[in-house]
C-alpha positions in Angstrom: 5.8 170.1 90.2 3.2 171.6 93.0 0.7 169.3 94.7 -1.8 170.8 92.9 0.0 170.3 89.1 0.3 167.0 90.2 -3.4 166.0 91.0 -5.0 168.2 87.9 -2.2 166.5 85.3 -3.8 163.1 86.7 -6.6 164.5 86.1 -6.4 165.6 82.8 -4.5 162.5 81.8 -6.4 160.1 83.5 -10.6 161.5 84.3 -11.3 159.5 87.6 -13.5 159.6 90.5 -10.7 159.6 93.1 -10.9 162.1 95.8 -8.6 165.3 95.7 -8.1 164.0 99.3 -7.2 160.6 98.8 -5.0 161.8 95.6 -3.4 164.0 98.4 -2.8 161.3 100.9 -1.3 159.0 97.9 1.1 162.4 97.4 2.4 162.6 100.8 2.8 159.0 101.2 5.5 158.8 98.1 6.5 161.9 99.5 7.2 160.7 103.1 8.8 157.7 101.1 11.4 159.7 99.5 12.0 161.8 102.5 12.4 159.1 104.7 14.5 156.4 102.6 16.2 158.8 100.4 16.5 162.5 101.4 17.5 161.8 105.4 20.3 159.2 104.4 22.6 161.2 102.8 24.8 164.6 103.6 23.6 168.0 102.8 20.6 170.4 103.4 17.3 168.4 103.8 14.1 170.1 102.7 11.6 170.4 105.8 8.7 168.0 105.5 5.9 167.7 107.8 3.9 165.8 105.5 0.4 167.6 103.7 -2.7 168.1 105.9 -6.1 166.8 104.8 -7.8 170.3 104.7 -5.2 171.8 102.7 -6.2 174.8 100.8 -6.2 175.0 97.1 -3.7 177.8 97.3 -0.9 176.0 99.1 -1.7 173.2 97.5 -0.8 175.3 94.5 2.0 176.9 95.9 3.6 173.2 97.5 6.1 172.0 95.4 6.7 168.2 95.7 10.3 166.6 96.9 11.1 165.1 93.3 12.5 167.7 91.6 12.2 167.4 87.3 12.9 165.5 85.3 11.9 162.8 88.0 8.4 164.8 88.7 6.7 162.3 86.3 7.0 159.9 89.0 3.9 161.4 91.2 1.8 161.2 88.1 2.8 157.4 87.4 1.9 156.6 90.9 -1.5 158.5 91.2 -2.2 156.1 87.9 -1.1 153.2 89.4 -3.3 154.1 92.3 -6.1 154.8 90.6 -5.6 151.8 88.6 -5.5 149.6 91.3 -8.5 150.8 93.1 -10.5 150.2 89.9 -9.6 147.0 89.7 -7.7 147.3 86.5 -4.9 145.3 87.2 -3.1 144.8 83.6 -3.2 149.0 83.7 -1.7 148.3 87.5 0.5 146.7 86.5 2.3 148.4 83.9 1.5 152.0 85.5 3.3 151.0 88.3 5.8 149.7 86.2 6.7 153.1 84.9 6.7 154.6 88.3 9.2 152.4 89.8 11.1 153.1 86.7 11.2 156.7 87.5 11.8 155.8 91.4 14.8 154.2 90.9 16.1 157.0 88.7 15.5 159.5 90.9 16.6 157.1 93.6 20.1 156.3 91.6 20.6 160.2 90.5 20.6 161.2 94.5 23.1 158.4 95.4 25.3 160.1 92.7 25.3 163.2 93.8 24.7 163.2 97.6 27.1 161.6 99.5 26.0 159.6 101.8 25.5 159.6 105.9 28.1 157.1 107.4 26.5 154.0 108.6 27.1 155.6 112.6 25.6 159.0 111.8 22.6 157.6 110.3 21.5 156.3 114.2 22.3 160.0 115.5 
């Protein structure tokens, strides 16, 4: 999924007022996230990630794939939900959109620690 499949399925799923640049932000954060606590603690090629600037065109936003690959993609759209949940207030929604995203997390979370070994406690340090 591309940054830009991301925010317009959130759109589409969910019509909101939100900011394509705060959607954005909310993007890189889960994706700095995952790079940081999952990706860069295990063996084997790491993806370059620099994080997504603020004036980021609509082309590389289209052309920007996200770290998650499928089937665990669904989680950027549960957690722009449970974003825009909680920013409307609409804590029961919160609550059970952010539900579904942890879900998803720890999936993709669990599926990596299968089949990545990972860093020894030293090399992690290094």
């Amino acid at each position: 999924m591309t940054i830009q499949e991301a925010i317009a399925g959130i759109d589409e799923r969910k019509p909101n007022t939100v900011p394509e640049e705060t959607k954005l932000r909310w993007l890189e954060e889960l994706d700095w996230e995952i790079f940081r606590d999952v990706l860069l603690t295990h063996q084997g090629p790491v993806p370059e990630f620099t994080g997504y600037p603020e004036d980021m065109s609509r082309e590389d936003r289209e052309a920007t794939p996200l770290l998650a690959p499928a089937p665990y993609d669904s989680m950027y759209l549960y957690c722009l939900e449970s974003r825009i949940d909680y920013e409307n207030g609409e804590l029961g929604r919160f609550n059970n959109s952010n539900a579904m995203f942890r879900t998803v997390f720890d999936a993709f979370r669990n599926w990596y620690n299968r089949t990545h070994r990972p860093l020894s406690g030293a090399a992690r340090f290094y």
